[in-house]
Backbone as ProteinMPNN parsed JSONL, in Angstrom:
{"seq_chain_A": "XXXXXXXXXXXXXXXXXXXXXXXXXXXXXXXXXXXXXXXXXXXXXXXXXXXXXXXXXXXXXXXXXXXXXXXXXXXXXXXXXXXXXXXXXXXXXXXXXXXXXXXXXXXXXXXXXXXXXXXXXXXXXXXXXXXXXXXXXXXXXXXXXXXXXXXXXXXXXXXXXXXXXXXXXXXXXXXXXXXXXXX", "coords_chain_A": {"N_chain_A": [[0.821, -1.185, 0.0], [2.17, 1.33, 0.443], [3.419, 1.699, -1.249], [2.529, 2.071, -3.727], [1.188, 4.819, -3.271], [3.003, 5.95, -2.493], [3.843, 5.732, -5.692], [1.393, 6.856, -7.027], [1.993, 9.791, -6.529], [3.959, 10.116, -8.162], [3.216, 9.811, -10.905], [-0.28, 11.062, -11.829], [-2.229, 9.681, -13.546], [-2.434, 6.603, -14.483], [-0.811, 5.492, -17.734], [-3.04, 4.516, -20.184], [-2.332, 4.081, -22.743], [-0.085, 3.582, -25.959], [0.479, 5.873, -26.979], [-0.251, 7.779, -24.899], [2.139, 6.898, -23.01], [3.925, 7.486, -24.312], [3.903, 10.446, -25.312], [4.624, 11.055, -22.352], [7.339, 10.618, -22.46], [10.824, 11.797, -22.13], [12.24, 14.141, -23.596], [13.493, 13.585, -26.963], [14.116, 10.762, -26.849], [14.31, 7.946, -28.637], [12.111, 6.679, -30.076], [8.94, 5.484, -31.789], [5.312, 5.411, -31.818], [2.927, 3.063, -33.291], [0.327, 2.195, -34.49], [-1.097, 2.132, -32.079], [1.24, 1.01, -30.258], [4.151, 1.222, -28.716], [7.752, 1.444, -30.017], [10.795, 1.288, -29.897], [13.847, 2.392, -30.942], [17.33, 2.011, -32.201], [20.358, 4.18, -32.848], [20.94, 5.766, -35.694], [22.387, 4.189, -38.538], [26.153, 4.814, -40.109], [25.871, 4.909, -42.932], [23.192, 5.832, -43.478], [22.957, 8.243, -41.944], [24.708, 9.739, -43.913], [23.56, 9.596, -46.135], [20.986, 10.857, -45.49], [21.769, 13.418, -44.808], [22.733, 14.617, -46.929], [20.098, 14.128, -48.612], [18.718, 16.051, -46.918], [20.005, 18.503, -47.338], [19.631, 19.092, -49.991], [17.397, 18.942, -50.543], [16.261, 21.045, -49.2], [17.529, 23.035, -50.207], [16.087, 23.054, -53.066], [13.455, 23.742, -51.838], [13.763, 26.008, -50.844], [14.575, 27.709, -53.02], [11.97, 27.216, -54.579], [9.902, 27.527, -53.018], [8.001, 26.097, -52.462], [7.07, 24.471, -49.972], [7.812, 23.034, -46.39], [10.704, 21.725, -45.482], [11.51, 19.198, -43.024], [12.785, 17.167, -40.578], [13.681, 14.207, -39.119], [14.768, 14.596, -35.456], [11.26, 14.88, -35.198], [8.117, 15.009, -34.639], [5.503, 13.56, -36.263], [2.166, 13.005, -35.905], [-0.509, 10.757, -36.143], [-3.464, 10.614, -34.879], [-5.676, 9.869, -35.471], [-4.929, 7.137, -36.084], [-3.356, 6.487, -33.649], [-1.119, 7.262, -33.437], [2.31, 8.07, -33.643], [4.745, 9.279, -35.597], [8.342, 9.787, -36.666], [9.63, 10.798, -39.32], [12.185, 10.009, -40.997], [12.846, 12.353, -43.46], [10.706, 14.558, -44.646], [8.08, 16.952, -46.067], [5.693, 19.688, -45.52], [3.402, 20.818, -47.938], [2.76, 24.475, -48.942], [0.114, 24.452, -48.614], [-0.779, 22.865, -46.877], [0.034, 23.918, -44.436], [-1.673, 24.319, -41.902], [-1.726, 21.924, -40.525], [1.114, 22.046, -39.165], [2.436, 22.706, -35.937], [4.11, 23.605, -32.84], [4.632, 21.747, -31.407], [4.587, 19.738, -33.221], [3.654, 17.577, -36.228], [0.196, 17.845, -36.922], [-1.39, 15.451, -38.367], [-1.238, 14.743, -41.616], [1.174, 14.712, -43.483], [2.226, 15.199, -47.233], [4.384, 14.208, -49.045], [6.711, 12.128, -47.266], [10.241, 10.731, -46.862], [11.413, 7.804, -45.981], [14.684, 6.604, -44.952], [16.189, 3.585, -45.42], [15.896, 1.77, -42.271], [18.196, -0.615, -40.348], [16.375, -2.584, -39.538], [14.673, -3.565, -41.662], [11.514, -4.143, -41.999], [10.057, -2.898, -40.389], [10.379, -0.045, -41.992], [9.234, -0.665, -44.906], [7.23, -2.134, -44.626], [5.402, -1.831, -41.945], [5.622, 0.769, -41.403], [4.623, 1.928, -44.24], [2.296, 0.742, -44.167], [0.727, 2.255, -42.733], [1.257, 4.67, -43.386], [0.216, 4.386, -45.864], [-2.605, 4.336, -44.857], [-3.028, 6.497, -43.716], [-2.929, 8.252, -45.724], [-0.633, 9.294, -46.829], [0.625, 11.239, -49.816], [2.928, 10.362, -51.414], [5.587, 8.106, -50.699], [8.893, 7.876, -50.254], [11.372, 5.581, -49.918], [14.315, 4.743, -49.252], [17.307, 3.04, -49.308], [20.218, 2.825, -47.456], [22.103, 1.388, -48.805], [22.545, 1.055, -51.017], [21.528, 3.06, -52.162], [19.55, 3.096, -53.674], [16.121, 3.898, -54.551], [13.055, 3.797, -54.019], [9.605, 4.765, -54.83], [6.296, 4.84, -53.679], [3.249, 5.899, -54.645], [-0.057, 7.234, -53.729], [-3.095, 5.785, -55.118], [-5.854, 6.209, -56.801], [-8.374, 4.602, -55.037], [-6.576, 4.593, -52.869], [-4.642, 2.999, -52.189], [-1.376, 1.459, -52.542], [0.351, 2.539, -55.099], [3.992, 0.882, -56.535], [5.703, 3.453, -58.202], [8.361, 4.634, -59.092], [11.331, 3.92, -59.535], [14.917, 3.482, -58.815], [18.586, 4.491, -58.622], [20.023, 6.623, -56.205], [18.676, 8.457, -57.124], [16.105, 10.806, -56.718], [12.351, 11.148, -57.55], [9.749, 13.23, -57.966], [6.41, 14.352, -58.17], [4.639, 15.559, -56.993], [6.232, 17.562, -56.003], [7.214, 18.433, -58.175], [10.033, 17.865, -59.223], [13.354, 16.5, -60.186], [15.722, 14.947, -57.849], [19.547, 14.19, -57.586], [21.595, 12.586, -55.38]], "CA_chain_A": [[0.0, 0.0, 0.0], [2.993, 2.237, 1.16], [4.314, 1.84, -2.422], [0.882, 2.136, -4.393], [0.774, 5.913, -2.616], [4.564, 6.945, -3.377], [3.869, 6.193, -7.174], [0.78, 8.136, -6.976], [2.558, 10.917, -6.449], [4.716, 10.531, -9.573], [1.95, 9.649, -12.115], [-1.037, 11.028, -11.673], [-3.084, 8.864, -14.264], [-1.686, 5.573, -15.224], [-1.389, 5.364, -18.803], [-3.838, 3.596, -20.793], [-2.409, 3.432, -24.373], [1.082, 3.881, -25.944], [0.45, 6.979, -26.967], [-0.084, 8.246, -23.556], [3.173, 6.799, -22.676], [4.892, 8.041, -25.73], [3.651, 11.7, -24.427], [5.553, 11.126, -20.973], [8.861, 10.358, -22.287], [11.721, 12.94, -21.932], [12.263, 14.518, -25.061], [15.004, 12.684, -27.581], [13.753, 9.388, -26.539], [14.223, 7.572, -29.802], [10.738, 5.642, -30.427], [7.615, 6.256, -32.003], [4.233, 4.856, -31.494], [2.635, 3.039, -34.746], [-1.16, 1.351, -34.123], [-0.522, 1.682, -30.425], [2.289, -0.147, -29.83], [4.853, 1.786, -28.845], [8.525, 1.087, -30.693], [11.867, 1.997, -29.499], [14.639, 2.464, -31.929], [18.743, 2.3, -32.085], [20.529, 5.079, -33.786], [20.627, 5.243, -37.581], [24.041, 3.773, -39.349], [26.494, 6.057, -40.801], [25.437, 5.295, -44.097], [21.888, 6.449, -42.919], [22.828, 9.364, -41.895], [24.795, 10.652, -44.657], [21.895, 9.753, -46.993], [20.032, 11.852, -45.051], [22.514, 14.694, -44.54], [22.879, 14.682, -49.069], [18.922, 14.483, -49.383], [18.106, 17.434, -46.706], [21.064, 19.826, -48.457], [19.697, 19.022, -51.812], [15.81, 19.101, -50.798], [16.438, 22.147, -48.692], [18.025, 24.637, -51.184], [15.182, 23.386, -53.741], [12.724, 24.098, -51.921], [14.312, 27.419, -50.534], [14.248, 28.021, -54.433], [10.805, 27.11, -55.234], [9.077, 28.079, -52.136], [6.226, 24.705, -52.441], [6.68, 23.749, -49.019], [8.72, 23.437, -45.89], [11.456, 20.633, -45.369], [11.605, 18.781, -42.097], [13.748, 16.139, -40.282], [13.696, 13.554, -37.536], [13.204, 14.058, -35.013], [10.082, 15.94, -35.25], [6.856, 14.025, -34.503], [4.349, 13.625, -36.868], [0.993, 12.769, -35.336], [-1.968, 10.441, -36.747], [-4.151, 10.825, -34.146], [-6.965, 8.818, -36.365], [-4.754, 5.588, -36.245], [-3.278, 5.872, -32.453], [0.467, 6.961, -34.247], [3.267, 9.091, -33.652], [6.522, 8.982, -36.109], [9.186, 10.647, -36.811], [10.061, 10.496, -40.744], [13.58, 11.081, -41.855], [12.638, 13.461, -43.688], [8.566, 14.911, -45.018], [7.413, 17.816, -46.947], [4.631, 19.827, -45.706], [3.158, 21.692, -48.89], [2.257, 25.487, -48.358], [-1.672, 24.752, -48.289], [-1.08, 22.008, -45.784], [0.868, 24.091, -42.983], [-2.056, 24.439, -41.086], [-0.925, 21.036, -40.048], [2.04, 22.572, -38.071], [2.181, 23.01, -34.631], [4.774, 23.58, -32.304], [5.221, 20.072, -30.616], [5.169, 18.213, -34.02], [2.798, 17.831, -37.152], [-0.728, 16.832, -36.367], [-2.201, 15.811, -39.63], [-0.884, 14.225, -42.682], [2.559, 15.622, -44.664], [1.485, 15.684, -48.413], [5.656, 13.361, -49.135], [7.959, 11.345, -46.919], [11.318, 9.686, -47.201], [12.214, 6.924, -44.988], [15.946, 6.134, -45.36], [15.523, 2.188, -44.459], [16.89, 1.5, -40.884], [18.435, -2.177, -40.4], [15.1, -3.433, -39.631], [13.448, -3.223, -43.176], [10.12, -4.301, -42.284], [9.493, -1.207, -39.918], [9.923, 1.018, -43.154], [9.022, -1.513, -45.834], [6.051, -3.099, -43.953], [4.838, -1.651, -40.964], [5.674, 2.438, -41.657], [4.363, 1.524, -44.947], [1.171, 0.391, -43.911], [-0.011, 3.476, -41.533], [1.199, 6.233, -44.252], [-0.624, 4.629, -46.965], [-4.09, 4.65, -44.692], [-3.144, 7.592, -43.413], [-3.538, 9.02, -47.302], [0.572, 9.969, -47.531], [0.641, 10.885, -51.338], [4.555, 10.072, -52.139], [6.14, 7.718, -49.662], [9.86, 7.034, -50.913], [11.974, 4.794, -49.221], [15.671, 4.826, -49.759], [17.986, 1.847, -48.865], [21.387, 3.027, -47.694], [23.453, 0.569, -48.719], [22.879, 0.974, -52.942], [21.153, 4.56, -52.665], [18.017, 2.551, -54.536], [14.893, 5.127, -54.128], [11.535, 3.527, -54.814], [8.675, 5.667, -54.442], [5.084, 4.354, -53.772], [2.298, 6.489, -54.681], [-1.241, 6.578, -53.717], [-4.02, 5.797, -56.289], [-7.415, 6.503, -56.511], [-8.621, 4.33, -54.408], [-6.262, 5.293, -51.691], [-3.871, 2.063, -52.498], [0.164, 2.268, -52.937], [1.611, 1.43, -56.046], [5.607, 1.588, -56.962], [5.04, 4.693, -59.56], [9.506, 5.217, -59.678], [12.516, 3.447, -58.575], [15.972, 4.953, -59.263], [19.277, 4.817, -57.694], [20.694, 8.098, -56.185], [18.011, 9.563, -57.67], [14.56, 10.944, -56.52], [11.688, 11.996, -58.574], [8.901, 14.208, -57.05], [5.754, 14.507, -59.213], [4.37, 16.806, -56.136], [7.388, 18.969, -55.671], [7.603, 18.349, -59.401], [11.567, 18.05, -59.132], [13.886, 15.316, -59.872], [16.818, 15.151, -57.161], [20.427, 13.095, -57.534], [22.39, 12.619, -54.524]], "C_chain_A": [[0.866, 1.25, 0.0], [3.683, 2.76, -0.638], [3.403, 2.231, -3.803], [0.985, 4.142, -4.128], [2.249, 6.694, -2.923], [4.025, 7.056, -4.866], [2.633, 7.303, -7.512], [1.21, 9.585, -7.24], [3.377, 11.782, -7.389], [4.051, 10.668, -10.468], [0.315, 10.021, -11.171], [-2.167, 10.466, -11.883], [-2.1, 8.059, -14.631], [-2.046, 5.71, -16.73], [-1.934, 4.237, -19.649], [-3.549, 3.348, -22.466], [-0.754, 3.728, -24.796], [1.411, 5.069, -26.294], [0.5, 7.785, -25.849], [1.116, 7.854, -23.028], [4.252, 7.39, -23.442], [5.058, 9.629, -24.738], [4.698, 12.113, -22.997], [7.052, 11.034, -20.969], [9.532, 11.774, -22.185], [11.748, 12.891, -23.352], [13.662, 13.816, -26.013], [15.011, 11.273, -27.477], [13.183, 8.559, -27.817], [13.533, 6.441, -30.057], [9.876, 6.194, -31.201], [6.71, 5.002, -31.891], [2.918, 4.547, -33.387], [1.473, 1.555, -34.368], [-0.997, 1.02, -32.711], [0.041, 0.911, -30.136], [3.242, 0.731, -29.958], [6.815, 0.799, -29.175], [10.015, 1.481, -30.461], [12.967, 1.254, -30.99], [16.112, 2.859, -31.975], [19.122, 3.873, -32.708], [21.02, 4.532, -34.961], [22.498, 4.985, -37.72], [24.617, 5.063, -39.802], [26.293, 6.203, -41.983], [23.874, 6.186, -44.192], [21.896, 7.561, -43.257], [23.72, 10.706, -42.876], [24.236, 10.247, -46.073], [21.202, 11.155, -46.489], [20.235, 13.39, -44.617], [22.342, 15.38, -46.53], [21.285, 14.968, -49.084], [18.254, 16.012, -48.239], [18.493, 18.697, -46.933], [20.279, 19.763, -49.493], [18.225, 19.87, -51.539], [15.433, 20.708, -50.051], [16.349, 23.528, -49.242], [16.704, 23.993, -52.455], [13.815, 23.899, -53.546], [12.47, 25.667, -51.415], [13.98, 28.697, -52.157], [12.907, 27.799, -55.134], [9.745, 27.396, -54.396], [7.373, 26.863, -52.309], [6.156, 24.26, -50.937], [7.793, 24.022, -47.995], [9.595, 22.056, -45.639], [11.773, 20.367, -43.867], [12.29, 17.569, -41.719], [13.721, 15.858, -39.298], [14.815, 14.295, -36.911], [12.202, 15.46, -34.46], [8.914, 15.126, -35.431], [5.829, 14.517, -35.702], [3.203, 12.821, -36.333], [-0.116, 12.178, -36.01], [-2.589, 9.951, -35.811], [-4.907, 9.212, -34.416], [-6.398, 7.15, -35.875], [-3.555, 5.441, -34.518], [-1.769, 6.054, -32.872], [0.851, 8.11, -34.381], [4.741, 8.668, -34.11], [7.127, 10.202, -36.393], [10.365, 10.279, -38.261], [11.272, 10.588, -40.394], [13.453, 12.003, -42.154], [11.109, 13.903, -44.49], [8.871, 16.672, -45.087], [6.142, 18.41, -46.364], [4.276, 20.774, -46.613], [2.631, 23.209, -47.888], [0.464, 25.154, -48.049], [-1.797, 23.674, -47.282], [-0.394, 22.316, -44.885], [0.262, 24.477, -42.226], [-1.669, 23.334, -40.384], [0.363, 21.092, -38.811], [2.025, 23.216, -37.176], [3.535, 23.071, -34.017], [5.631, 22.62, -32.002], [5.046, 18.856, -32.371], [4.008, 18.328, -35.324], [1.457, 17.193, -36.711], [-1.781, 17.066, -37.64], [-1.085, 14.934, -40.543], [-0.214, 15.169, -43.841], [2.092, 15.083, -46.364], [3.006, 13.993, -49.103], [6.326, 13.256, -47.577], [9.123, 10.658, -47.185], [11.064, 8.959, -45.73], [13.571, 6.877, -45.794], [15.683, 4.485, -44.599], [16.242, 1.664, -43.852], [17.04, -0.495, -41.332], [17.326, -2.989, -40.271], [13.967, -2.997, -40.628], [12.048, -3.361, -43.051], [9.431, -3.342, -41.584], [9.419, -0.209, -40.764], [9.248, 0.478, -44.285], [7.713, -1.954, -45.742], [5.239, -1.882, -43.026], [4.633, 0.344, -41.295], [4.715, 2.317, -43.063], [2.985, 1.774, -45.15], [0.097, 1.92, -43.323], [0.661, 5.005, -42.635], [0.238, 5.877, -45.308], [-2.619, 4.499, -46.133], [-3.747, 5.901, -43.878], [-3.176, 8.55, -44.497], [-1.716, 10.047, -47.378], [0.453, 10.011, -48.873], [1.688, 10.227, -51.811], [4.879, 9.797, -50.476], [7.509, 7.246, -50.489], [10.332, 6.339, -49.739], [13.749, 4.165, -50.217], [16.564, 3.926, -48.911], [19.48, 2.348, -49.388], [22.682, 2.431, -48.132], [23.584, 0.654, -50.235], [22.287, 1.994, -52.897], [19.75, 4.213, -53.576], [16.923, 3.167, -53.589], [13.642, 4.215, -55.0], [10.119, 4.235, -53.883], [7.106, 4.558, -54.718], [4.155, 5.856, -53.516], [0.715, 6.215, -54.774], [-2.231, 6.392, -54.792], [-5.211, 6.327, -56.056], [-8.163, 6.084, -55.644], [-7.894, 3.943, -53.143], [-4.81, 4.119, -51.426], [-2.326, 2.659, -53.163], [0.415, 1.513, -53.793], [2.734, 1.998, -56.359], [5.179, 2.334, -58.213], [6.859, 4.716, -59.769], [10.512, 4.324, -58.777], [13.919, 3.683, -59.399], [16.93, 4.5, -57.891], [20.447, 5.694, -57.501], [20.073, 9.082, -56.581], [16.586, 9.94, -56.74], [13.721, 12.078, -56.859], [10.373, 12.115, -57.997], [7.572, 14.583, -57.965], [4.584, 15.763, -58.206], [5.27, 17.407, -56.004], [7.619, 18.988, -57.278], [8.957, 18.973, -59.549], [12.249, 16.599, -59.574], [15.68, 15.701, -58.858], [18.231, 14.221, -57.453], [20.877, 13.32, -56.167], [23.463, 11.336, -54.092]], "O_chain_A": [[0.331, 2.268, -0.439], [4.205, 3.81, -1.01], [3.931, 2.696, -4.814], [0.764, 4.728, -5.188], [2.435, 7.781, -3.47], [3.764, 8.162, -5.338], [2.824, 8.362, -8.109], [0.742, 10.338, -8.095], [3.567, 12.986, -7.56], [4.157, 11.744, -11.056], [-0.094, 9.426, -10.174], [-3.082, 10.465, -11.059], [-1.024, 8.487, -15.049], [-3.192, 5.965, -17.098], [-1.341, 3.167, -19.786], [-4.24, 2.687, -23.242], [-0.091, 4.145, -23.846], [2.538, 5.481, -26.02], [1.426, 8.596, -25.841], [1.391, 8.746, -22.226], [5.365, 7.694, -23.013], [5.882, 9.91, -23.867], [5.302, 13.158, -22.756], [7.829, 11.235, -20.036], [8.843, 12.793, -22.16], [11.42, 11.982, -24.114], [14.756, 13.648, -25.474], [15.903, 10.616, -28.014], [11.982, 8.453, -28.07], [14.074, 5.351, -30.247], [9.95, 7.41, -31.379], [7.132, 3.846, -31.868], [2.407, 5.343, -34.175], [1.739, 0.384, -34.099], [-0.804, -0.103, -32.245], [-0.492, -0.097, -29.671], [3.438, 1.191, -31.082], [7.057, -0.277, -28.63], [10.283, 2.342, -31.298], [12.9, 0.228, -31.667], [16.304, 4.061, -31.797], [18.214, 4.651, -32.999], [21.388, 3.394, -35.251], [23.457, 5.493, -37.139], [23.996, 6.12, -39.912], [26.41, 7.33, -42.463], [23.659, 7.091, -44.998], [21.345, 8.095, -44.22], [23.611, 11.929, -42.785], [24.698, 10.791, -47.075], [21.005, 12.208, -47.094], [19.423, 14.243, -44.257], [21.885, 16.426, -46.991], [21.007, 16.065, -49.566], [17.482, 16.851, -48.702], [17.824, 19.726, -46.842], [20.324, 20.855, -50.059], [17.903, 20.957, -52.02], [14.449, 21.374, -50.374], [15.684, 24.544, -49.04], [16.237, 25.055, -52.869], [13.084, 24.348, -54.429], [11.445, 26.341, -51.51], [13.484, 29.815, -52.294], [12.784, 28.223, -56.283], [8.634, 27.535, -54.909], [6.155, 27.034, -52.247], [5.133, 23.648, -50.631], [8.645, 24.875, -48.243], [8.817, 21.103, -45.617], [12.34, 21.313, -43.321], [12.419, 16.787, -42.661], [13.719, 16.669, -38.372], [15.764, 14.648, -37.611], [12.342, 16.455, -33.749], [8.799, 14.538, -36.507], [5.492, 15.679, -35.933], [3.494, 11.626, -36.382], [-0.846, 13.002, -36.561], [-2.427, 8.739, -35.673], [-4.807, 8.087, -33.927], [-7.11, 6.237, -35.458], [-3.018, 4.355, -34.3], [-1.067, 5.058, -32.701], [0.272, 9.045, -34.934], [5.606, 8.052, -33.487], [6.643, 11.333, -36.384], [11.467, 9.732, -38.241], [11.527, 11.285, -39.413], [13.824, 12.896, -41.393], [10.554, 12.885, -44.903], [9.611, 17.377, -44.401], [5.198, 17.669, -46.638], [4.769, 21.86, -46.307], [2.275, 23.224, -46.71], [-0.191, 25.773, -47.211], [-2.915, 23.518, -46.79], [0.05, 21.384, -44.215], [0.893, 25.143, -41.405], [-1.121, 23.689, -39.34], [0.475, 20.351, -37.834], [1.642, 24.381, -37.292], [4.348, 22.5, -34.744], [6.846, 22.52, -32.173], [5.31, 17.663, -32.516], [3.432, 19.416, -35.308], [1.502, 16.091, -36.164], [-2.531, 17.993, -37.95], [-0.083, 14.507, -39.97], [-0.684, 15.945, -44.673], [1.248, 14.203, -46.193], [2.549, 12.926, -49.511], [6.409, 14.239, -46.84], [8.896, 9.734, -47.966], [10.641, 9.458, -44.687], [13.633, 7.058, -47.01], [15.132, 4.281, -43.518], [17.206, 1.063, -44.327], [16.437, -1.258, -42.086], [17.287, -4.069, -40.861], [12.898, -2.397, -40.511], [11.318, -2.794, -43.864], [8.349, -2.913, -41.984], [8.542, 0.63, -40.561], [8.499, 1.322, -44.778], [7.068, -2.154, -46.771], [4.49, -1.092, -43.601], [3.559, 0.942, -41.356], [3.658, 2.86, -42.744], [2.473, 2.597, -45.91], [-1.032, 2.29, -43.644], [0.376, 6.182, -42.414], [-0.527, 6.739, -45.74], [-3.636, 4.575, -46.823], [-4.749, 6.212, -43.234], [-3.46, 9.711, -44.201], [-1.614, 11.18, -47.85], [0.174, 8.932, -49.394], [1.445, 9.419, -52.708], [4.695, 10.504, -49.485], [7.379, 6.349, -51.323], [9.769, 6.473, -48.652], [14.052, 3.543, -51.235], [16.513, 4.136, -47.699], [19.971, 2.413, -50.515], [23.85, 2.772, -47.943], [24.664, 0.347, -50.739], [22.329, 2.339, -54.078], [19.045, 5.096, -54.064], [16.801, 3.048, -52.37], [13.45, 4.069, -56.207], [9.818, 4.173, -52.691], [6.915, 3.774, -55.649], [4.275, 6.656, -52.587], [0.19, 5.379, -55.51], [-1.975, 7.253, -55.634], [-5.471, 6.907, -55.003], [-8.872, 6.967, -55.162], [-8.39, 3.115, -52.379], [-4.006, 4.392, -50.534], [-2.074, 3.645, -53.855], [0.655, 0.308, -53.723], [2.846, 3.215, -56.506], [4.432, 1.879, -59.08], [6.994, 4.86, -60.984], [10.426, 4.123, -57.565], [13.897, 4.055, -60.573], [16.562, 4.255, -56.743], [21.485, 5.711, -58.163], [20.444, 10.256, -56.56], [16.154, 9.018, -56.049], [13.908, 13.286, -56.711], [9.858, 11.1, -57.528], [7.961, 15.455, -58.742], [3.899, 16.628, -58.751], [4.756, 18.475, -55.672], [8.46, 19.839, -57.567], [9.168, 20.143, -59.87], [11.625, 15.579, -59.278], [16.527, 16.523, -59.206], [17.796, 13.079, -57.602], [20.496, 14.397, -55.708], [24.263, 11.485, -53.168]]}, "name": "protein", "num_of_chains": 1, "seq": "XXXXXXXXXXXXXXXXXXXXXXXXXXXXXXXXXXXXXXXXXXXXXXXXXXXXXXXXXXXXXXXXXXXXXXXXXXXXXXXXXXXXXXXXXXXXXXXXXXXXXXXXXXXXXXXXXXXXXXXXXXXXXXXXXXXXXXXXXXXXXXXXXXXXXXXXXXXXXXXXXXXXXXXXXXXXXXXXXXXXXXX"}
């Protein structure tokens, strides 16, 4: 009982979902929460991260130059409420007519493009990330595999379904930012 009445004191509400636990972590706490189930995550390889250093220079200054949107980078939460899910892309696009979307603490709403760069466990970007952008209505999900720079883009269809529309390596081609990038 003695110990029931200390924790009290720390938590006021136990949490009931992983989202609510997600919420409580200290900030930098490298997880995200994807169909409530929360997900903890190593840090990215060095090939990873200079993928991801080459595509936010490149995607940066184009869109600095074309003014379509704003360029963002883990870690910065993106929020789908709807499906119980908080990630943190690599890197996502929110167009100018979708930055009501942006909030302080993170995006809450659906980015228009995403990259994943694909961590050692492929089926978290391949599969599972995959899954929860295309019902969350991402238009352009690429996914870039650091080890050959191979970019295949899935785009949604009409009936809200992903098919591979581009695959390319070193390259990536943008039919919403209407750009093609090398890196």
């Amino acid at each position: 009982m003695h110990d029931q009445q200390k924790y009290k004191n720390i938590l006021s509400e136990i949490p009931a979902t992983a989202m609510e636990v997600y919420e409580m972590l200290p900030e930098g706490t490298r997880c995200e929460v994807i169909f409530d189930e929360l997900i903890m995550a190593p840090s990215p390889s060095m090939e990873h991260q200079s993928i991801l250093i080459k595509l936010t220079a490149v995607l940066f200054q184009f869109l600095n130059e074309n003014s379509v949107g704003v360029l963002l980078t883990a870690p910065f939460d993106v929020y789908f409420e709807q499906y119980q899910s908080v990630v943190q892309p690599d890197l996502f696009v929110v167009l100018n007519e979708e930055k009501s979307i942006l909030q302080k603490n993170g995006v809450h709403g659906v980015p228009s493009l995403i990259i994943e760069i694909i961590s050692t466990n492929r089926a978290y970007d391949t599969q599972r990330k995959r899954t929860l952008y295309e019902k969350a209505g991402v238009k352009e999900y690429f996914m870039t595999d650091p080890g050959n720079k191979k970019t295949t883009l899935l785009t949604l269809n009409s009936s809200g379904a992903y098919l591979q529309t581009y695959e390319a390596i070193g390259q990536l081609r943008s039919d919403l930012l209407q750009c093609e990038i090398t890196f």
